[in-house]
C-alpha positions, 0 to 999 in steps of 0.5 A: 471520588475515592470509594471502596471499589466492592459491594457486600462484603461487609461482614455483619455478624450476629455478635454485632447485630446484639451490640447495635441493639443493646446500643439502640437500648442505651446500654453499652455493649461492655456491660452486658452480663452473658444473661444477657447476651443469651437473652438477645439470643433467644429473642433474636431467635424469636424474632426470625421465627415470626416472620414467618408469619408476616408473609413471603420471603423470597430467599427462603422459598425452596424447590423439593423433589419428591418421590412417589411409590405405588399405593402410598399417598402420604408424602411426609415433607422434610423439616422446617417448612411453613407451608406449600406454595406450588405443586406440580407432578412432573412425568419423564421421558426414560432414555435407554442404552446399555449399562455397565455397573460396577461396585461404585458407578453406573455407565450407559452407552447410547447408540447416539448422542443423548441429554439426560436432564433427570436422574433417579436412583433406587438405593439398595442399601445406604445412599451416597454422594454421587457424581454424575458424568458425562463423556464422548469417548468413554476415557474422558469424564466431565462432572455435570453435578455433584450432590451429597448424601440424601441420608436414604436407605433401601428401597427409597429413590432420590431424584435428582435435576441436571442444568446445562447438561448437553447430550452425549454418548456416555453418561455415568453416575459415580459413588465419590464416598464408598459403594453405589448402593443403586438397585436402579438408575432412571435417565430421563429428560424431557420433564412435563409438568402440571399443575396439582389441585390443593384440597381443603381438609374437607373435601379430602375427608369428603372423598369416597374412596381415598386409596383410590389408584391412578395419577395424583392431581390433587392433595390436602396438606395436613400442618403437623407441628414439625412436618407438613405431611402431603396426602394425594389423590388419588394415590400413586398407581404402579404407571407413576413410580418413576414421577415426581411430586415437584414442591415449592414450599416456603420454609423457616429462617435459618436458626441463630448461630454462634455470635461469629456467624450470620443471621439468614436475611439479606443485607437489606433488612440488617436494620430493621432486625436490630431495631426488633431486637433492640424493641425486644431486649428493652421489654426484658431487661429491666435496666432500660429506660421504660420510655425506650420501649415505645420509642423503639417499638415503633422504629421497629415497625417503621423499618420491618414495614420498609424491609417487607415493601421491598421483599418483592420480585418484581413480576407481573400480577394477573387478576381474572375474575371469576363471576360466572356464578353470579351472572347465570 
């Protein structure tokens, strides 16, 4: 049997996404005015928005780490996240050598071999793109990571996770655009994470003193329109400036590029997202068949309610009742 030998790489972009709809509307591609095209394009839009609000998507669910400073306890989240899905305030063990640092890296020398699975860099100035190195010897340097710019600035720490990293004698991180603008770098390994307690608006507004200092282990997220902002409590003390507010949050779909690009959604609901387009564009263009419109709505619905049965991971579900109130 002769088959194509490869598995996804059919390319299927955004400009064949609105053809297949206009297609699905009885219209031919040919005859779409660029009103029109911009029409699917703003509606497509629409349509990968909204899905934020029909449950969980697995591929845009996303870790952050997030700094902590002592007596702030607001921690403003980056833009285009939906909500907060887990929160944990992870602790590190700091290991220690001597350092060298120069205008572009930092090198430390450990007494025995030694894994270093987090590093923290308090920026004194501009932040860069770094590397972090590894090496027996101190001449031969293996790259374990590269991250690029945080656009941070003085002040601010940016931390950072390293995986399969092994233990080693030296350990550097290097500036690859300009300068290391570091006041501090923070090794670390050993992470030990727990689990924080979300509040409700109530019961953050109910507590007494909210800049009350220790170990965060709770938190209330407050919905702005375009930034989620974290309020802790209680509020960072001096001892947990060099922990982390580990984020998982679940974000929005990619915005729709250019008719060459791709959409954000996995192969599996091509589909369904041409049937919602093609649903929307028979409502908005009045030379389609008004009959097309209930025709398409309802494919529509069949093939989105088959693309979110099959957005599922697959991991076991534990149910533990709580009844004590009722039962004492």
């Amino acid at each position: 049997m002769a088959v194509s030998g490869t598995v996804s790489q059919t390319v299927f972009n955004t400009r064949k996404v609105i053809d297949h709809a206009f297609r699905r509307c009885r219209l031919p591609p040919e005859g779409v005015s660029s009103e029109q095209l911009q029409v699917a394009l703003e509606n497509l839009y629409l349509i990968l928005s909204a899905l934020a609000n029909r449950g969980l998507q697995l591929w845009c669910i996303e870790r952050y780490l997030m700094p902590l400073y002592e007596a702030q306890g607001l921690i403003e989240m980056p833009n285009g996240i939906v909500d907060i899905l887990n929160t944990n305030l992870r602790t590190l063990q700091q290991v220690s050598g001597t350092e060298t640092q120069t205008s572009i890296a930092v090198t430390t020398e450990f007494t025995t071999q030694t894994q270093v699975t987090n590093i923290g860099i308090e920026w004194s100035g501009l932040s860069t793109s770094v590397a972090f190195e590894t090496s027996d010897d101190g001449a031969i340097w293996t790259t374990v990571a590269t991250e690029t710019n945080p656009s941070t600035g003085t002040g601010t720490y940016t931390w950072y996770d390293i995986e399969g990293a092994l233990a080693t004698f030296y350990f550097r991180v290097r500036s690859t655009s300009g300068n290391l603008n570091a006041a501090n770098v923070f090794l670390g390994n050993t992470p030990t994470e727990i689990p924080m307690a979300r509040l409700n608006r109530d019961d953050y507004v109910n507590l007494p003193n909210k800049q009350f200092q220790g170990r965060p282990l709770q938190f209330w997220v407050n919905r702005q329109l375009n930034n989620p902002i974290l309020y802790l409590w209680p509020v960072p003390s001096a001892q947990f400036v060099t922990a982390q507010v580990v984020v998982w949050i679940k974000r929005y779909i990619m915005d729709v590029g250019n008719l060459t690009q791709e959409i954000e959604v996995p192969q599996r609901w091509y589909d369904a997202m041409v049937y919602q387009l093609a649903a929307k564009l028979a409502e908005e263009i009045p030379t389609v068949d008004p009959q097309m419109i209930s025709i398409l709505d309802q494919k529509a619905q069949r093939a989105l309610i088959e693309a979110e049965n099959e957005e599922r991971d697959d991991s076991p579900i534990f149910l533990t009742p709580n009844i004590a109130v009722y039962t004492r």
